[in-house]
N, C-alpha and C positions, 0 to 999 in steps of 0.2 A: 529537515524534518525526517527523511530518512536515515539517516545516521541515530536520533533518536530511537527508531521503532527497531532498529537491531540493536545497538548497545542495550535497551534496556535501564531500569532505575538507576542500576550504582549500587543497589544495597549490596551491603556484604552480612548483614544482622539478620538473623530469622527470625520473623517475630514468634511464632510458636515458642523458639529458644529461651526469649527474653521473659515468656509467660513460664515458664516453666522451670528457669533458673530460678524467676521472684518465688513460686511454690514451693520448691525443695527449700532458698532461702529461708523465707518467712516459716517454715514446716520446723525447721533448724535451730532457727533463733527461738521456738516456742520451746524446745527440745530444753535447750537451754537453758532456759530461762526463760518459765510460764507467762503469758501477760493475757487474761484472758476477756473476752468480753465481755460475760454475764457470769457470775457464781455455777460453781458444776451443778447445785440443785436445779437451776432454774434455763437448761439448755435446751428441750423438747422445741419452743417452738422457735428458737432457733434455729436449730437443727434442721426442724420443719424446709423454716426460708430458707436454708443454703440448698438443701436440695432444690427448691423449686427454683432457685435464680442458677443453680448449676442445672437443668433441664432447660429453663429458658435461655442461657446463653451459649450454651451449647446449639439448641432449638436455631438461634438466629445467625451462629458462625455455620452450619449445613445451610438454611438455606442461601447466604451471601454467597457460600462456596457454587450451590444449585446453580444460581444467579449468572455467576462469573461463566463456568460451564458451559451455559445457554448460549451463551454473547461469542464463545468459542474461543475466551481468552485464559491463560495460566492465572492457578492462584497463587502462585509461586511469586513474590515482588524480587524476586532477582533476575525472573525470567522479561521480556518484551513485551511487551500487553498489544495484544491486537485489536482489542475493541473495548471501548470506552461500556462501560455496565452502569446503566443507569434507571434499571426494572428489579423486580423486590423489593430486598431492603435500602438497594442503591437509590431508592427516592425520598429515603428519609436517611438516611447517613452514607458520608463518604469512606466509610472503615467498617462496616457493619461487625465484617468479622474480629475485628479488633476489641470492637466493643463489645461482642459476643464471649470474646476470651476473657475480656478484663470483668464481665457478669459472672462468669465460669470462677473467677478467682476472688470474688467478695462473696461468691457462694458455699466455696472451701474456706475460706476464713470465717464463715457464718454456723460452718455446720464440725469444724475442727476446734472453732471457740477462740481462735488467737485475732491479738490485736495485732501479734509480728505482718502476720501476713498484708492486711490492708495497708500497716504502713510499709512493709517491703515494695507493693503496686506504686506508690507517688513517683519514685523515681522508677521503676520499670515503665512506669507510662510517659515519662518526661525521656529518658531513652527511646523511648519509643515514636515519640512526637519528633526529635529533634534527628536520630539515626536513619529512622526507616520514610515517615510519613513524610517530612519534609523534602525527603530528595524525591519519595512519591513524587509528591503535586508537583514539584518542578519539572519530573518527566512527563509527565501526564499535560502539564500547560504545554511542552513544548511538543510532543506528542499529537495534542488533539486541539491544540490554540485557541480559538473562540470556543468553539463545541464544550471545551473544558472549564472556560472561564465561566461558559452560563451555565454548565454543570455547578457549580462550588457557587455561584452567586444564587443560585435556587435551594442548593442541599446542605444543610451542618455537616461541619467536620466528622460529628458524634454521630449526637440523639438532641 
């Protein structure tokens, strides 16, 4: 168990990166070759929602961050997690922040109008599920072992 809590996850991926390649991506392929969601006349309340799911997931990646903070552990997943966060959003998702980013990015696809984008997110979240989270939860089981299990047997992965 301690050889856990110093090595840390494994990740080598940053998720931020992985949100942010998908946006210039998907930003790119629109560049290229339009694919839009709604006709240019009719984007207003579009536009509207993307802003407000890019304030909301923004909203919920600070305070998951607040959260982590509190608990006195990195939000860095490359860093050693010292303490299992399981107050805020940690009681209704085990990613808050993730799901915070990936709101962040159906809210740019909402309010820039392209379809590139959301489908850029499919595989940026399946990278993301399978590079980062899952080596997550295997440090974190081995990490915090029961404590963890009845963590994840209470809380969704998401939302």
């Amino acid at each position: 168990m301690k050889e856990a809590a110093e090595r840390g996850p494994g990740i080598f991926l940053r998720p931020p990166l992985i949100f942010a390649f998908t946006i210039v991506g998907g930003l790119l392929l629109q560049r290229l070759r339009p694919l839009l969601i709604a006709p240019p006349g009719a984007v207003f309340g579009l536009r509207v929602a993307g802003w407000l799911l890019m304030a909301l997931g923004s909203a919920l990646a600070v305070w998951a961050l607040m959260a982590l903070l509190r608990v006195g552990t990195s939000p860095i997943p490359l860093r050693p997690t010292r303490a299992l966060a399981a107050s805020g959003p940690y009681r209704f998702s085990r990613n808050p922040m993730y799901a915070g980013m990936t709101v962040v990015c159906v809210g740019i696809a909402l309010t820039v109008n392209t379809v590139w984008l959301l489908a850029a997110l499919v595989p940026a979240l399946l990278l993301l599920r399978s590079a980062v989270i899952a080596k997550e939860e295997r440090y974190l089981s081995e990490r915090f072992g029961e404590a963890y299990r009845d963590y994840c047997a209470r809380v969704r992965r998401w939302l």
